[in-house]
C-alpha positions in Angstrom: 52.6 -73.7 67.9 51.6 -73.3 64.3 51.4 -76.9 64.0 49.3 -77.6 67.2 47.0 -75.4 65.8 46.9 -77.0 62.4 46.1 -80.1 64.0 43.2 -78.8 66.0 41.4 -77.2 62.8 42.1 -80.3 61.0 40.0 -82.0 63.8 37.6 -79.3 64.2 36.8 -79.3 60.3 36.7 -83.5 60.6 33.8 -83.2 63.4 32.0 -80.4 61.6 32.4 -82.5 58.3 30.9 -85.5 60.0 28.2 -84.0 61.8 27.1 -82.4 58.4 27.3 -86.3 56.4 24.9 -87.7 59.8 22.3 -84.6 59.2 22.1 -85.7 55.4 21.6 -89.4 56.0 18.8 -88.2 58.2 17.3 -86.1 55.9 17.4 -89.0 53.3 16.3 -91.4 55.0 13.1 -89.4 56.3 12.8 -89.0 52.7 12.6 -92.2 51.7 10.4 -93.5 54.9 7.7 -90.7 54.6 8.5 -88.3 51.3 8.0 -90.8 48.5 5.0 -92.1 49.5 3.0 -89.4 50.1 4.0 -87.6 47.3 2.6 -90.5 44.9 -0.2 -91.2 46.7 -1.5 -87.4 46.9 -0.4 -87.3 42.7 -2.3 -90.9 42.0 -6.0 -89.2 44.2 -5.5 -86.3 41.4 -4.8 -88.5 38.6 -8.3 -90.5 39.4 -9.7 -87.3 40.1 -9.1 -85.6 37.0 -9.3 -88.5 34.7 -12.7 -89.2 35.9 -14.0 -85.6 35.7 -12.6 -85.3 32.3 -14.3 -88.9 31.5 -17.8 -87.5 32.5 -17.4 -84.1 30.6 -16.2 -85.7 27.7 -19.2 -87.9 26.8 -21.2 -86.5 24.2 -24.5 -84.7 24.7 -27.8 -86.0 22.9 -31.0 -85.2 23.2 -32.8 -88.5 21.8 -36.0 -89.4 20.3 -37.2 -93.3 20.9 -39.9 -94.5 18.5 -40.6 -98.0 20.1 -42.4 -100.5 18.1 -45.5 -102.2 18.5 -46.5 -106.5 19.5 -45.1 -107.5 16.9 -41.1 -107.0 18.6 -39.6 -106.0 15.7 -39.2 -102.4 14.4 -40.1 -102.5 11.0 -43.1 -100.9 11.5 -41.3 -97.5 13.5 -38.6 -97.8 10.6 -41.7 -96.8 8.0 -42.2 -93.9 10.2 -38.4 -92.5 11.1 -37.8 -93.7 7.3 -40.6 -91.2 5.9 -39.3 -88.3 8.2 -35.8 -87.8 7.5 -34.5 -85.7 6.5 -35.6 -83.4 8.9 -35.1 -79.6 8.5 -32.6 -77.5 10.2 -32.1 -80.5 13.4 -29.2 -82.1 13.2 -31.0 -85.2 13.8 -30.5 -88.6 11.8 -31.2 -92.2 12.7 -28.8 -93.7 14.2 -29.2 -96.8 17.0 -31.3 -99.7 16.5 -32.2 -101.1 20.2 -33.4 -104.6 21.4 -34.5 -106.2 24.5 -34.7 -109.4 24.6 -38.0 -110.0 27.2 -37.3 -113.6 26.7 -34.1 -113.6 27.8 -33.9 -111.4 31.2 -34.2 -108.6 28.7 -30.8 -109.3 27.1 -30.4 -105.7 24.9 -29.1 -105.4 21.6 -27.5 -102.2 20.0 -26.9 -101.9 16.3 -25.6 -98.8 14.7 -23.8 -95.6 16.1 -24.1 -92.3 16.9 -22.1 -90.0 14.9 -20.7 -86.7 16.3 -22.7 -84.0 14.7 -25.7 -86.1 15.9 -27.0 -84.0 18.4 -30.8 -85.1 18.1 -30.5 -89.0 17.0 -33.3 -91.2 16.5 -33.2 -94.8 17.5 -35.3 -97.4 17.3 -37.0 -99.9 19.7 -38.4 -103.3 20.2 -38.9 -106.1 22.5 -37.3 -109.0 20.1 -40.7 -111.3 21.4 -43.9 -110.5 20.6 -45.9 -108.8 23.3 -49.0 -106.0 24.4 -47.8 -106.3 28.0 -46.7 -102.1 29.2 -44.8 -103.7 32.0 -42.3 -105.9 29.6 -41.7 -102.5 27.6 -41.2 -101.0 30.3 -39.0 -102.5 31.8 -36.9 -103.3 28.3 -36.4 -99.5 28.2 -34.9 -98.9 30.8 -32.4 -101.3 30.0 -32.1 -98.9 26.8 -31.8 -95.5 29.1 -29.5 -96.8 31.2 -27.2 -97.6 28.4 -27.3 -94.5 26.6 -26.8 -92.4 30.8 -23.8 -94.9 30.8 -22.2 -93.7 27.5 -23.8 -90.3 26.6 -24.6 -87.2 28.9 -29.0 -87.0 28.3 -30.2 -84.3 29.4 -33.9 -85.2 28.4 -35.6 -87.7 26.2 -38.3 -87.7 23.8 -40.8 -90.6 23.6 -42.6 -92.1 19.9 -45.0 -95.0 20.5 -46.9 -97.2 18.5 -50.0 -99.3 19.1 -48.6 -101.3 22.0 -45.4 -99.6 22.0 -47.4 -96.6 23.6 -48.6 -98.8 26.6 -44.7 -99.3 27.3 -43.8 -95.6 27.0 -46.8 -94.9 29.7 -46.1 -97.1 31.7 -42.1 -96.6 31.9 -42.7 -92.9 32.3 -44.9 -93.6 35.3 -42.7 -96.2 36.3 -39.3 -93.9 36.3 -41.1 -90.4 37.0 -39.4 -90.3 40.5 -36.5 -92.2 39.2 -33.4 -89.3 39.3 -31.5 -91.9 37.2 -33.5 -91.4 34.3 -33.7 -88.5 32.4 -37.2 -86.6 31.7 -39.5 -87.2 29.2 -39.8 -83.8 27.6 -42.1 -84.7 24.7 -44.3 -87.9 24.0 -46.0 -89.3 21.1 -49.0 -91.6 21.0 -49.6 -93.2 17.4 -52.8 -95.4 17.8 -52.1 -96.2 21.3 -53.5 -99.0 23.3 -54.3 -97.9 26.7 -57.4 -100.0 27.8 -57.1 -103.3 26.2 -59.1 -102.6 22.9 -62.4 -102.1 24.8 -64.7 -100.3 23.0 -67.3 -97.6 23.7 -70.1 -99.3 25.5 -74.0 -99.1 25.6 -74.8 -95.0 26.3 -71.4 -93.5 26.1 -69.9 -91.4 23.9 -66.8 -90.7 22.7 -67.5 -86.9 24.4 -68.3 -89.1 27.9 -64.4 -91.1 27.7 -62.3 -87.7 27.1 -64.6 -86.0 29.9 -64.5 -88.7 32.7 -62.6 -92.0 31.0 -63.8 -95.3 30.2 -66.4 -97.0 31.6 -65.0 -100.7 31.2 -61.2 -100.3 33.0 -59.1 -103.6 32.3 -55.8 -103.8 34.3 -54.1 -102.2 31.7 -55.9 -99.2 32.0 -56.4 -99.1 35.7 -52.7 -99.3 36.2 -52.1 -96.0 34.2 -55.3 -94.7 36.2 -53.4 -95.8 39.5 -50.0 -94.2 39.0 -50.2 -91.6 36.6 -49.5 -88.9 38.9 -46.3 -89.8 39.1 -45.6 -88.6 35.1 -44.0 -85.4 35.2 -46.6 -83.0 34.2 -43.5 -81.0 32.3 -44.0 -83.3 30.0 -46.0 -82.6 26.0 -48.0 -85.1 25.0 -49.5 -85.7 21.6 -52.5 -88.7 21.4 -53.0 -89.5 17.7 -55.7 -92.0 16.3 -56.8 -92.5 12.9 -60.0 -92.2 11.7 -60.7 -95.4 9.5 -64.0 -96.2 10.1 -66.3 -93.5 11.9 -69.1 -95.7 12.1 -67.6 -97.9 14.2 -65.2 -95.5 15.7 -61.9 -97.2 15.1 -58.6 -97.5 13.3 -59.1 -100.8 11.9 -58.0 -102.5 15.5 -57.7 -100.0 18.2 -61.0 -98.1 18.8 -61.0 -94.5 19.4 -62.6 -95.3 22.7 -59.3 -96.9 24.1 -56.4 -94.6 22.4 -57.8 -91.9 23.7 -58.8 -93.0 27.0 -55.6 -91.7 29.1 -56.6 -87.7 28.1 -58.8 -87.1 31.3 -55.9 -87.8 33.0 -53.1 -86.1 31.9 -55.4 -83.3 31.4 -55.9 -83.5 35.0 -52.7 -84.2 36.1 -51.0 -80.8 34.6 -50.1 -82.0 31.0 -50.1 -80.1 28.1 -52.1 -82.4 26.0 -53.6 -82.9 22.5 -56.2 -85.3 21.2 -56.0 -85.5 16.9 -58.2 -87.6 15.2 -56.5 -88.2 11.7 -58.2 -88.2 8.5 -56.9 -91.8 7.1 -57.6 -95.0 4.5 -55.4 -97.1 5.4 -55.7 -99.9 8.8 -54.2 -99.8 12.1 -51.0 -101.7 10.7 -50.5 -99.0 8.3 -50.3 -96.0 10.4 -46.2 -95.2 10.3 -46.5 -94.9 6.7 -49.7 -92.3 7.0 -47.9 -89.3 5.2 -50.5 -87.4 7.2 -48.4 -89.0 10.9 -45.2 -88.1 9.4 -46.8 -84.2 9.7 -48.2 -84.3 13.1 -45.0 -86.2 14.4 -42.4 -83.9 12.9 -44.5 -80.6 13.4 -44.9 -81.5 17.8 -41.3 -82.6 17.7 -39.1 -80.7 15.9 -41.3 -77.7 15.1 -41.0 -77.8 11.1 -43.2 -79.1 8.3 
């Protein structure tokens, strides 16, 4: 009797034994089939996830100033200006990126230089390698520039420097950008013996008085396509319109009369912007004007609010 019963637990534990080793080679393969993968695809979405939100809050924050150049396509003429206001009190602002784009060569850009760290406020310099007066061509070789430094760097707004020519670009790509979301705002903007109208000067019966009032009478296309689109300039935006005052007889800075740089005023004034007209004491020509210790004032005083 004992034995008979021995033999049945024996096969009793056997059945329960096997029935537990099926239910685990269920359970693992199940595993296998649909664990596994979901597992690693769920942890690869956060990986790519997470690395890509800590990619965007790690790029450094700048707030840059771009002195662009003038016809010639070079910077040396900027460089005598960013050269004479450095250092710059209290803004932790040094020059640091010299830009290029090549309007020859589908606008092919150029960086030399870095930006360092503690560079919160860098300066960098611009220029359109060949030689040109055309706003458009700027234009449109910086916003090669922007997008490069939105690529690499968060921006949360820009500041604007231009010279002679240099300021037809930075008119014409703030208008052509303003409703852009891509490209960052234009918080302040400098015009250092702009061209606006072509070099046309006053004509017969108008006055200087007349051009700030109501604009020029002669409008070339340059001037007309600022007239046509600048509403579309943030009117956020500070703007500073410097000429110098070489020769008052014939109302001029050696090359850009005082007629055309300050020809745009009626406009911004119109459209919103806070806006200022300076007429600068000065001996020295058009070409001259970065090194005018007089600029270096005016520039770092609207910018960065110090002597």
């Amino acid at each position: 009797m004992k034995k008979r019963q021995l033999r049945r637990n024996k096969n009793k534990f056997k059945r329960v034994s096997l029935a537990f080793f099926g239910l685990v080679i269920i359970l693992a393969g199940a595993l296998f089939l649909f664990g596994p993968k979901g597992t690693t695809s769920h942890t690869k979405d956060n990986d790519t996830i997470n690395n890509k939100t800590f990619s965007q809050s790690n790029k450094q924050v700048i707030y840059p100033t771009i002195y662009i150049g003038g016809s010639g396509g070079n910077v040396t003429s900027i460089d005598w200006l960013v050269e004479r206001l450095l250092p710059i009190k209290n803004i932790s602002s040094q020059k640091s990126l010299v830009m290029t784009s090549n309007i020859t060569k589908n606008y092919e850009l150029k960086v030399e230089g870095q930006i360092s760290q503690d560079n919160k406020y860098p300066i960098i310099e611009f220029a359109t390698v060949k030689g040109t007066n055309s706003g458009e061509l700027f234009s449109k070789g910086l916003q090669k520039v922007i997008v490069y430094l939105t690529e690499n760097y968060q921006v949360p707004w820009i500041n604007l420097v231009g010279y002679s020519s240099g300021a037809t670009g930075a008119v014409y790509y703030m208008m052509d950008t303003g409703n852009n979301p891509n490209f960052p705002p234009v918080n302040k903007y400098v015009s250092l013996d702009g061209e606006y109208n072509n070099e046309t000067n006053l004509q017969l019966g108008e006055s200087l008085s007349n051009v700030l009032k109501e604009g020029p009478i002669v409008k070339t296309e340059m001037y007309q396509y600022i007239a046509d689109n600048y509403q579309k300039v943030s009117s956020k935006t500070q703007m500073l319109l410097l000429e110098g005052n070489f020769n008052s007889e014939k109302q001029t800075d050696s090359a850009i009369p005082w007629a055309d740089s300050f020809s745009i005023y009626h406009l911004f004034k119109k459209n919103g912007n806070e806006i200022t007209t300076i007429l600068y004491p000065t001996k020295t020509s058009h070409s001259q004007a970065p090194k005018n210790p007089t600029v270096v004032k005016y520039v770092k005083k609207f910018l960065y609010g110090t002597p």
